[in-house]
C-alpha positions as CSV (number, residue, x, y, z in Angstrom):
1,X,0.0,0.0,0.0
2,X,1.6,3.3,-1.0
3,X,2.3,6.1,1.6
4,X,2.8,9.5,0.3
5,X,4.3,11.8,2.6
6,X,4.6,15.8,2.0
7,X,5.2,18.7,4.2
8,X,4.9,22.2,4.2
9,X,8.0,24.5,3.3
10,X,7.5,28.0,4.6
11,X,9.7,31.4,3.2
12,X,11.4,34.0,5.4
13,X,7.9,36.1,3.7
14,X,6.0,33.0,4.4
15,X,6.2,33.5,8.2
16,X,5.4,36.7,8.1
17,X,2.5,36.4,6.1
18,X,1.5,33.7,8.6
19,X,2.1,36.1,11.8
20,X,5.6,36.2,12.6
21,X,5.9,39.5,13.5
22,X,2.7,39.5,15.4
23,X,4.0,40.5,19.2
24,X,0.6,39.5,20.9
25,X,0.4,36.3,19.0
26,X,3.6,35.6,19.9
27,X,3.5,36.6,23.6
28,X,-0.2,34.5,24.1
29,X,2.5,31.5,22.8
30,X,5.0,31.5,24.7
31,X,2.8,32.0,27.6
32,X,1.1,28.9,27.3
33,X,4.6,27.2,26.5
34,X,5.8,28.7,29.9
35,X,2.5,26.7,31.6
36,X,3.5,23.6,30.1
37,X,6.9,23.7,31.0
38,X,6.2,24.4,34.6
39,X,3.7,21.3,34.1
40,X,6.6,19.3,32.8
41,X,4.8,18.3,29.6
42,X,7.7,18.8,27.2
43,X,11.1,17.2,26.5
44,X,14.1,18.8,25.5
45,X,17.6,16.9,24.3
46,X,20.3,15.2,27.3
47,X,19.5,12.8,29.4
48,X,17.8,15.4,31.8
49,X,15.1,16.6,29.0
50,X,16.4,20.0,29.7
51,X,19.7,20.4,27.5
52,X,19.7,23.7,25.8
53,X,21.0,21.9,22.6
54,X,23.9,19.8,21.0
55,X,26.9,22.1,19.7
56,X,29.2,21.8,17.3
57,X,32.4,23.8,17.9
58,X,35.2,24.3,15.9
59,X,39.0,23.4,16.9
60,X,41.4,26.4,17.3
61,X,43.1,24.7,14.6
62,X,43.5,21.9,12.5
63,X,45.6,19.6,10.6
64,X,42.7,19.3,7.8
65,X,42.5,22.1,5.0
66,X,39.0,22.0,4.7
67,X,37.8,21.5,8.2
68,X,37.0,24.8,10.0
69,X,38.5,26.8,12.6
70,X,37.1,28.5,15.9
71,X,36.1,31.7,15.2
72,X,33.9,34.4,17.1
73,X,30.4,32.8,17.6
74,X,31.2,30.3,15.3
75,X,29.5,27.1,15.8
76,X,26.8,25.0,14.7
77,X,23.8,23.6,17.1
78,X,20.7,21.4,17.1
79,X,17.6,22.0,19.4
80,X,15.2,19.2,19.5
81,X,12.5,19.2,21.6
82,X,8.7,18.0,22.3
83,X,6.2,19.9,23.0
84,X,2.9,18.2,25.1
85,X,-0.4,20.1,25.4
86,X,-2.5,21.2,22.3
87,X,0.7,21.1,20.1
88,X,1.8,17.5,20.5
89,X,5.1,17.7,18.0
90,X,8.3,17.2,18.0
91,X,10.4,20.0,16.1
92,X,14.1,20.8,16.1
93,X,15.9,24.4,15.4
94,X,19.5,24.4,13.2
95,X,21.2,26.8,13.1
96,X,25.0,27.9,12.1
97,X,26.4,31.0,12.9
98,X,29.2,32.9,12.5
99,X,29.9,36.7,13.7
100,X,31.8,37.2,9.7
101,X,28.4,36.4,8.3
102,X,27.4,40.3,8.3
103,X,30.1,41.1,5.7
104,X,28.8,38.9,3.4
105,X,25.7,40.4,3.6
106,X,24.1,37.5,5.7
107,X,23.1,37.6,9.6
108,X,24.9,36.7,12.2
109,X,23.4,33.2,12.2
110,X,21.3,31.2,9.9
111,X,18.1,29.3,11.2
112,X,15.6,27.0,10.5
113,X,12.8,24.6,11.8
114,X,11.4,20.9,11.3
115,X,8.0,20.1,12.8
116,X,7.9,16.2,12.7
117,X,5.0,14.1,13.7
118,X,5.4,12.8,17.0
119,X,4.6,9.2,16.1
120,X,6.2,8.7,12.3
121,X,9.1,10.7,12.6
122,X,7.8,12.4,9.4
123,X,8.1,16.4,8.4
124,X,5.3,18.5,8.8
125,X,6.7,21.4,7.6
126,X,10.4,23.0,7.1
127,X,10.7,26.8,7.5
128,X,13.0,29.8,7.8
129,X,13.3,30.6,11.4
130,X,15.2,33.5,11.5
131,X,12.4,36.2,12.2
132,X,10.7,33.0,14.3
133,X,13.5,32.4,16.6
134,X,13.8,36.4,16.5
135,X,9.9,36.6,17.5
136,X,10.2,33.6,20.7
137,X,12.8,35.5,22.0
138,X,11.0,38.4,22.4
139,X,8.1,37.3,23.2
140,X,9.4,36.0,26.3
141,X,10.2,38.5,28.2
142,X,7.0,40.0,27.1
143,X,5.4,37.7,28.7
144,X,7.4,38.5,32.0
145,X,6.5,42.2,31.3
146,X,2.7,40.8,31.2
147,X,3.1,39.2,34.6
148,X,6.3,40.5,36.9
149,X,6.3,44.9,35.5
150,X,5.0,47.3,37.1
151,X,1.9,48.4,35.1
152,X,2.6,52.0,35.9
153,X,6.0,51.9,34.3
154,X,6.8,54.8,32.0
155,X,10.7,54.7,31.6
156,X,12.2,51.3,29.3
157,X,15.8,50.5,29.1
158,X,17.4,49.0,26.4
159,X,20.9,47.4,26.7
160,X,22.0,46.4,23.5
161,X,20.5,48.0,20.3
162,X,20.8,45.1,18.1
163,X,18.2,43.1,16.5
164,X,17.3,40.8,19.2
165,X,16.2,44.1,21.5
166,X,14.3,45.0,18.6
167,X,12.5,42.0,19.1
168,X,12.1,42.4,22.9
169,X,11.3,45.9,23.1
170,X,8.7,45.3,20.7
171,X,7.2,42.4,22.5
172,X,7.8,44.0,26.1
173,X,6.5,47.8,25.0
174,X,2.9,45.9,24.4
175,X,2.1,44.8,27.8
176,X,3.0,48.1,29.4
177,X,0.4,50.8,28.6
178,X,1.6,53.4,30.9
179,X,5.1,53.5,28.7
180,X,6.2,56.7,27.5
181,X,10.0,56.6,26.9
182,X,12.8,54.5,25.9
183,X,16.6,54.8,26.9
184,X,19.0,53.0,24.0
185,X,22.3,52.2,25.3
186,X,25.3,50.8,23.0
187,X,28.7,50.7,23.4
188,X,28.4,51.8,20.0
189,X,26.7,55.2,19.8
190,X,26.0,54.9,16.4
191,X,23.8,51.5,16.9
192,X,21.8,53.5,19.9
193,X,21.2,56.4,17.7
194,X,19.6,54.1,14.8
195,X,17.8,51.8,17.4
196,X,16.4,54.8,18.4
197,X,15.0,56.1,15.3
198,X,13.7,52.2,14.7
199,X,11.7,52.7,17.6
200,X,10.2,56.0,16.6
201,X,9.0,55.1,13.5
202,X,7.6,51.3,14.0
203,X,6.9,51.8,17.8
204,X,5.5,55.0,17.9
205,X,7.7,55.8,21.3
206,X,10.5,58.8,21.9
207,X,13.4,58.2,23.9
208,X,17.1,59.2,24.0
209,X,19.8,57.5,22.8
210,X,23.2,57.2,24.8
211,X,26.9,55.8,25.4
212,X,26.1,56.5,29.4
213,X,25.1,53.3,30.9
214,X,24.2,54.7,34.2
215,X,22.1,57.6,32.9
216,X,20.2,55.1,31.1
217,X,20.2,52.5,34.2
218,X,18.8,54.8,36.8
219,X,16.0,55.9,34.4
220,X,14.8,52.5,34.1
221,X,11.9,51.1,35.4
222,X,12.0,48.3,33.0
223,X,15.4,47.3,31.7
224,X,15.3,45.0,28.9
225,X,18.9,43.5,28.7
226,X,20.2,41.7,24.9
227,X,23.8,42.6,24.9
228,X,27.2,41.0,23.4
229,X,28.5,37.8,24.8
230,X,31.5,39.2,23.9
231,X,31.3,41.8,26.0
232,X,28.6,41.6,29.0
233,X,27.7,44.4,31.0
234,X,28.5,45.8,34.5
235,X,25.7,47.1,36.1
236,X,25.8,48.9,39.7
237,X,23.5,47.9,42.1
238,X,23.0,51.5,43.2
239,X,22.3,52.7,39.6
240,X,18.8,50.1,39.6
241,X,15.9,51.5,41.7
242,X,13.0,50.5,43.5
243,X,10.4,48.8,42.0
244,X,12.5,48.1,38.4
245,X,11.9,44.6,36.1
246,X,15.0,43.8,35.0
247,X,14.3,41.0,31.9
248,X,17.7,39.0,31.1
249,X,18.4,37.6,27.7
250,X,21.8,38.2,27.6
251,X,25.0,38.3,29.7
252,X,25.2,40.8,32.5
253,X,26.9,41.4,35.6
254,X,26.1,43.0,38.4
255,X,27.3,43.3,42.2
256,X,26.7,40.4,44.2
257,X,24.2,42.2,46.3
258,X,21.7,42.8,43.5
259,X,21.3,39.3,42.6
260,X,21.1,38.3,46.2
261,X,18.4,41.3,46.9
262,X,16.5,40.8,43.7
263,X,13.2,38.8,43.3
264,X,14.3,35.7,40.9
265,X,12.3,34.4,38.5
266,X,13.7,31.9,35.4
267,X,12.1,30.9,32.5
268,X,12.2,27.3,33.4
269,X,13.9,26.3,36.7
270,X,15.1,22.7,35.2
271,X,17.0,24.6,32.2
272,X,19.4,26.4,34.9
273,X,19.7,22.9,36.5
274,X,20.6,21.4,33.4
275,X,23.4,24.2,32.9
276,X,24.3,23.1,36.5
277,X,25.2,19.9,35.7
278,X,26.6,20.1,32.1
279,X,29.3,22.5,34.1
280,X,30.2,19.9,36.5
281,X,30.4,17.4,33.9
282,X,32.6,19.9,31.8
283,X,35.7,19.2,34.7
284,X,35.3,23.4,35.1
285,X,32.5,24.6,36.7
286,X,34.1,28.3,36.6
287,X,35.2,28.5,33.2
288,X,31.8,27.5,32.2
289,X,29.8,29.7,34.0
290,X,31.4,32.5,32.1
291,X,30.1,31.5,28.8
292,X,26.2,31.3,30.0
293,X,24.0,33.9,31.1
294,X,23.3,32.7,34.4
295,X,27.1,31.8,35.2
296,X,27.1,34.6,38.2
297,X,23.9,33.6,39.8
298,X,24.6,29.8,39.7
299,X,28.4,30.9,41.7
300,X,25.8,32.5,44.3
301,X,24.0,29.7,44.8
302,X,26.8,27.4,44.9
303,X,28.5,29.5,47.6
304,X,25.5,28.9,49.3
305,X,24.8,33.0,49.0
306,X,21.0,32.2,46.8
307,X,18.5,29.7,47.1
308,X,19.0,26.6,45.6
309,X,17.3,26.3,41.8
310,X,15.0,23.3,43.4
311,X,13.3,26.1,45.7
312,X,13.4,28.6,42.9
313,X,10.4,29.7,41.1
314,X,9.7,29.2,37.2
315,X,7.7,31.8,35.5
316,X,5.0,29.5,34.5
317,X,4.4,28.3,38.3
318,X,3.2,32.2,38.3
319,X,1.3,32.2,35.2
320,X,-0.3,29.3,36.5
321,X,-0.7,30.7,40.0
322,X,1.4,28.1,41.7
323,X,3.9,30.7,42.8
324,X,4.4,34.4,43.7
325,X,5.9,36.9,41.1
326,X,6.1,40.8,42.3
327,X,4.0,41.2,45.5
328,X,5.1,44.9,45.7
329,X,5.4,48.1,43.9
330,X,8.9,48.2,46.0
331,X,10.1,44.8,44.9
332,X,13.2,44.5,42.3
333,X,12.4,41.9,40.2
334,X,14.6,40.0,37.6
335,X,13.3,37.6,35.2
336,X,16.4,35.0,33.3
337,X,16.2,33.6,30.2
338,X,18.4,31.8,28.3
339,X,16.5,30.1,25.3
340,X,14.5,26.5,24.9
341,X,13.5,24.5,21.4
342,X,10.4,24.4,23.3
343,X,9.5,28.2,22.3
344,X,10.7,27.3,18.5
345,X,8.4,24.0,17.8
346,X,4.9,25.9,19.8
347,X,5.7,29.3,17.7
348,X,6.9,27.1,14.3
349,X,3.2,25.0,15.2
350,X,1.0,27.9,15.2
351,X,2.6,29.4,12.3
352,X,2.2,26.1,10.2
353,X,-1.5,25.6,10.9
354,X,-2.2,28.9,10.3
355,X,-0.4,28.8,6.8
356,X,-2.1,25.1,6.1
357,X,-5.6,27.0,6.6
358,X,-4.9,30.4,5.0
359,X,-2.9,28.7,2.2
360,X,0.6,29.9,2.5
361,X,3.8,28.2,1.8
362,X,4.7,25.2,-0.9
363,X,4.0,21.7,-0.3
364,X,6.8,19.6,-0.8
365,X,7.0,15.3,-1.9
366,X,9.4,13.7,0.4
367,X,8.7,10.5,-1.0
368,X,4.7,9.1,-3.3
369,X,5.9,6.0,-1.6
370,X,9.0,5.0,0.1
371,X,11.2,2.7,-1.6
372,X,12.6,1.3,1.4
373,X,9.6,-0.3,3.7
């Protein structure tokens, strides 16, 4: 009996005709990704089910002509993952970057998506995943704005004017109706000053753009924070004020007395565990905690300083009510994420179904029947 299988291939303009660049759509996702993770109905790769992803890295060097060498953000890495509830997939994000990429006219990293039926192992669709992977980012911490910010907050931060804060801000600026200014801050004044005029035009928001990280610290009452690995950011304790949501999705350091003052939420509790333990498998726990976003919270907890992660709370426990979030209009509050598949497959699911019933995207033949059985 022949078995046709096909799946859907969806363009970069694909997505976006589908609703990529729809921040509420986005945000009501991830949301109720965050209440499944805190329900644990969802695996991710490792033997913990919580393993960011598999990496490929590149040697310094090498005796093969053709094989290549480390360079900044150079790597390649899978994300599988399934996702329970309504969805019911299994998906996987691939991406390679490389930080030369922009000189050839290409971004920093390259990224697609595979939705496979959970059963078969067959594709259900194959899409670009730039803008997608883009879109989950920032529709996380918009949904921590939704549940953790101060509704009254007026002032928004921005450290790091690149194109994931673009993302963010967008996402974040949604679920705060009382905003009325931004601060752009870049090591690069020229990438503040553009950011800024970015946000003018598509957010309909003024601000000021500047090279003075405290100025734009103290003024904060939401900080969104997407800045260089390369270089992470060193943020006073002083400089952040009562009351402020500080949303992590990149590196940042702070004094110890911040993080240990600070009302700590994560994105999903059993993703810092799993960095945990990939550090003490690594034979150096130190060295590795420099190269992940959490690294200076996890020394804290080791040194016995913060709570353990196993009495830490997960956003979703507070979506679903399980947990406290703010309980104060005093109370700092910092919200760490650091990226799951999980976001990829529920965003890449809605955007397939949605092009299946609107008619978007190209069906593709994988096989009118397989010639191995």
């Amino acid at each position: 009996m022949a078995h046709k299988t096909e799946f859907l291939y969806l363009s970069e303009q694909d997505t976006i005709k589908a609703g990529v660049l729809d921040a509420g759509k986005c945000i009501d996702n991830a949301e109720e990704v965050f209440t499944l993770l805190s329900k644990g109905d969802y695996l991710m790769g490792g033997s913990n089910h919580n393993s960011h992803g598999l990496g490929l890295v590149f040697p310094k060097e090498s005796p093969f002509p053709n094989m290549p060498v480390a360079g900044p953000d150079r790597r390649f890495v899978a994300m599988p993952a399934y996702l329970g509830g309504r969805f019911d997939v299994c998906g996987n994000k691939w991406y390679g970057s490389n930080a030369a990429n922009p000189k050839k006219g290409l971004p920093r990293s390259v990224l697609t998506v595979t939705l496979n039926d959970k059963d078969t192992g067959e594709p259900l669709a194959f899409m670009s995943a730039n803008l997608l992977s883009a879109a989950r980012t920032g529709a996380v911490p918009g949904v921590a704005a939704r549940h953790l910010a101060r509704k009254d907050s007026e002032n928004v931060t921005v450290l790091g004017c690149g194109q994931i804060n673009r993302s963010c801000l967008r996402s974040i600026l949604t679920q705060l109706p009382n905003a009325k200014k931004i601060f752009c801050y870049d090591i690069f004044e020229e990438a503040s000053s553009k950011f800024l005029a970015w946000a003018k035009e598509e957010l309909h928001i003024d601000g000021e753009a500047t090279t003075d990280l405290e100025t734009a610290v103290r003024a904060a009452d939401v900080i969104t924070v997407a800045a260089s690995r390369l270089k992470p950011l060193y943020i006073k304790d002083e400089w952040l004020k009562e009351g402020v949501t500080v949303l992590i999705t990149g590196p940042m350091q702070t004094d110890d007395s911040f993080w240990m003052s600070t009302k700590m939420i994560y994105d999903n509790v059993g993703l810092h565990q799993a960095y945990v333990q990939d550090a003490i498998e690594s034979g150096d726990k130190a060295e590795y905690y420099k190269g992940v976003i959490g690294g200076p919270i996890y020394t804290l907890i080791d040194a016995g300083k913060m709570p353990k992660l196993e009495d830490s709370t997960s956003i979703g426990d507070v979506i679903l009510g399980q947990k406290e979030g703010r309980t104060g209009d005093k109370d700092r509050v910092t919200f760490v994420a650091c990226g799951m598949a999980t976001f990829d497959v529920g965003l890449g699911f809605d955007l397939y179904h949605t092009a299946l019933k609107e008619g978007i995207g190209q069906k593709l033949v994988l096989w009118d029947d397989p010639y191995q059985k």
